[in-house]
N, C-alpha and C positions, 0 to 999 in steps of 0.2 A: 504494500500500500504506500503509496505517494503522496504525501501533501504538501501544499503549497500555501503560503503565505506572505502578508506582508510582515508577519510579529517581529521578526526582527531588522526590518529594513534602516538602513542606516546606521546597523549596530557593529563595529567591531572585534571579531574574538580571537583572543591569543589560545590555542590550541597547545598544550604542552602533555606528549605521552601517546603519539600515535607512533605503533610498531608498524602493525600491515593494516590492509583491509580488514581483518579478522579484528583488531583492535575494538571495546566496549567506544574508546575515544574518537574512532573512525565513523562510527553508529551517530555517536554524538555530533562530531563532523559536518556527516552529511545531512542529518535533521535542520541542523543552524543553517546552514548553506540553502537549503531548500527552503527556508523561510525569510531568507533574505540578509544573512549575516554577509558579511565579508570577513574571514578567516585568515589570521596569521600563524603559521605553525613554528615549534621548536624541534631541533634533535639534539642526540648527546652525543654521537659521532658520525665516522662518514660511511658505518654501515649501516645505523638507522636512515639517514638522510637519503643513502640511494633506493632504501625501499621506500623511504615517504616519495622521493623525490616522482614516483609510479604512480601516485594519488595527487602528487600538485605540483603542475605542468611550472608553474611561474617560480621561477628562481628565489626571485626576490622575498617574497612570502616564506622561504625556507633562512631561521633564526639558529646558530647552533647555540647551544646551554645543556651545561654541565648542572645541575642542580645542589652535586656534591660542594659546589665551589662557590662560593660568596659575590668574587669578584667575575665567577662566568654568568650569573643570574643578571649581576648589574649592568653587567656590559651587554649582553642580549637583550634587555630591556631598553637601556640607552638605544642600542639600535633600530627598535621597534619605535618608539618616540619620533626619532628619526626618519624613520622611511614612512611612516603610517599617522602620526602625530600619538595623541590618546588614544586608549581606548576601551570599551565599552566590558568586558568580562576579559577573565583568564580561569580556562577551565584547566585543571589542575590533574591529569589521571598517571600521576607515576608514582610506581613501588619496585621495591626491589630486595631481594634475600637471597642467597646463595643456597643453590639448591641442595644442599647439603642440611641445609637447616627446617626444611620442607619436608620433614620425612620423621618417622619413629614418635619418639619422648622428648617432650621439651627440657628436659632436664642435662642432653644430651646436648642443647645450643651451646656453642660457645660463646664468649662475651664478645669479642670480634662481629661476629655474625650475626648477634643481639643488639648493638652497636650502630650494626650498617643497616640491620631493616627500619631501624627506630629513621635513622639519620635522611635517607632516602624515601622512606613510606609516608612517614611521620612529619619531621621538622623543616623539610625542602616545602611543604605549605606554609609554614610560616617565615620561612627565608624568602617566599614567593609574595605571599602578602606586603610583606617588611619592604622591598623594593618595587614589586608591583606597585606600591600605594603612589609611586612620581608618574608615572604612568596610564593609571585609571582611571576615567571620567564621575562626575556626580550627577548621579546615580551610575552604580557599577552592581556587578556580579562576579564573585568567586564561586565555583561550582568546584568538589572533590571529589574522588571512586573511590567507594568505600564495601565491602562487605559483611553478612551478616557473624560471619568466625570471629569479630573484635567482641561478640557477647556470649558465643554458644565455642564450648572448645570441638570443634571441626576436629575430625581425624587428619593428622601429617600438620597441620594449616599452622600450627604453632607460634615462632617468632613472626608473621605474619599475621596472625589474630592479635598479637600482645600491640603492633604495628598500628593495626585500623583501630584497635579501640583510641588509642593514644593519637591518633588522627583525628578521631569525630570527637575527641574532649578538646580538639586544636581545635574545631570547627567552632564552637561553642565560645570559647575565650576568644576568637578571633573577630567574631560577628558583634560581640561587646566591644572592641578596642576597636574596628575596621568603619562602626556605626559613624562614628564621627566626621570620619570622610566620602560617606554618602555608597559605603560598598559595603553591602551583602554578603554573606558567606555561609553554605551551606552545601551539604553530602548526600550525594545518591548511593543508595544500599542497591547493588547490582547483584540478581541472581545469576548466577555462578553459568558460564557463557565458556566455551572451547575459544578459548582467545591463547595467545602465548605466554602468557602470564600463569595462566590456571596448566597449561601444561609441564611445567613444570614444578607443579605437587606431587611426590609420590601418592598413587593410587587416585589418580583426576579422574581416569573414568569412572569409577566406584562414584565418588564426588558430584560428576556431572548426572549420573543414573540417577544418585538419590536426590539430587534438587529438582530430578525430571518427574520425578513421581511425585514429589510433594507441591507440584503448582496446581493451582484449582481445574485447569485443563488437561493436564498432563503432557504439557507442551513447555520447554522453554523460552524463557523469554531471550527478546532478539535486542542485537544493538541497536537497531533502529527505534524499537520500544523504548530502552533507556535513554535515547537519542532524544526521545521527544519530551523527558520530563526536563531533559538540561535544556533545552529551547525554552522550557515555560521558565525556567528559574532564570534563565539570561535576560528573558523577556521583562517588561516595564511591567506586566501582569504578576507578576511575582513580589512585586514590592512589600508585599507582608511578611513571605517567609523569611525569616532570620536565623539562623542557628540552628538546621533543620536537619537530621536524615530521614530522606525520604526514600521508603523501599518499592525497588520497581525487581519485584520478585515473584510474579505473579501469588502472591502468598504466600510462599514457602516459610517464611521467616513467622506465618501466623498458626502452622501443623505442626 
């Protein structure tokens, strides 16, 4: 299904955390784009950036940032200011754990790898806010990907569960401190989708089975689907929600 609009006409969005098409943030992507956003994307090197570069023909539009790096956010930002002026949201969809830490007994993480998911999953939204904020228009939107394993311990999902909880409690203090300069900040709780993220959990299919059985249809939900609640929360219609996860899980997170 296709829709078109004008809800975001005129709006600018920084895209940060498209892998491939398969990407939840690619879903998101193309919802905004279909309603009228104009999209600016990031990578974090030059082998993301040749598969983005598959999904977006204009050079220009392609921002590299390192997330890990202070001064890589600031400077990919300045750049975007730059070429684009303000703008309008920055949707926020990256995490990261080393796949070693995705598997067994959390007892088994090591502090390294506890460390980097916190650092990448976790605090890169608020190093993103923290610079974002020279950049983003009033009224603005921050939109984060969040899943429901930050409250239920998910089998393998481990330092990745400890990750998103500590993410949607960034959501929450951030929508209080972000208030002031007229930006937004809230999480979609994304049912568990075959993207390259979720494959890399030991045992994803088990994983992706049981979230397939527990949707009210027994269908999984598509990135297009989650595509379309990050349009409303970009959207000027969204002006209410603050500090928000909202589960686009076809219900899974309510069985």
């Amino acid at each position: 299904m296709k829709l078109m609009s004008d809800l975001l006409k005129g709006k600018k969005i920084l895209v940060m955390g498209v892998a491939n098409k398969r990407s939840i943030a690619w879903g998101c992507s193309q919802m905004m784009m279909e309603n009228g956003a104009e999209l600016i994307f990031t990578y974090q090197n030059d082998r993301i950036k040749k598969s983005l570069s598959r999904l977006v023909s204009e050079e220009e539009k392609l921002v590299e940032c390192d997330v890990s790096d202070d001064a890589s956010i600031e400077n990919a930002f300045k750049l975007v200011n730059e070429r684009f002026g303000k703008v309008d949201g920055i949707l926020h969809a990256i995490a990261f754990a080393n796949k070693e830490e995705l598997g067994g007994e959390i007892m088994q993480a090591s502090r390294e790898g506890y460390a980097l998911a916190q650092d990448i999953s976790a605090y890169s939204l608020i190093a993103v806010a923290k610079y974002g904020r020279e950049i983003l228009n009033d009224p603005s939107s921050i939109v984060t990907l969040t899943y429901f394993g930050s409250e239920r311990a998910i089998p393998n999902y481990n330092v990745m569960g400890v990750a998103k909880a500590s993410l949607e409690a960034s959501v929450r203090y951030l929508a209080r401190d972000m208030a002031k300069y007229g930006t937004r900040v809230n999480a979609i709780s994304a049912g568990a989708i075959k993207t390259l993220a979720v494959t890399g959990i030991k045992g994803h299919s088990e994983l992706l089975k049981m979230s397939e059985e527990r949707t009210v249809d027994g269908e999984s939900v598509t990135i297009r689907e989650v595509g379309g609640t990050c349009a409303f929360l970009m959207s000027d219609l969204s002006t209410g929600v603050v500090g928000d996860v909202i589960y686009v899980d076809k219900g899974v997170h309510l069985i």
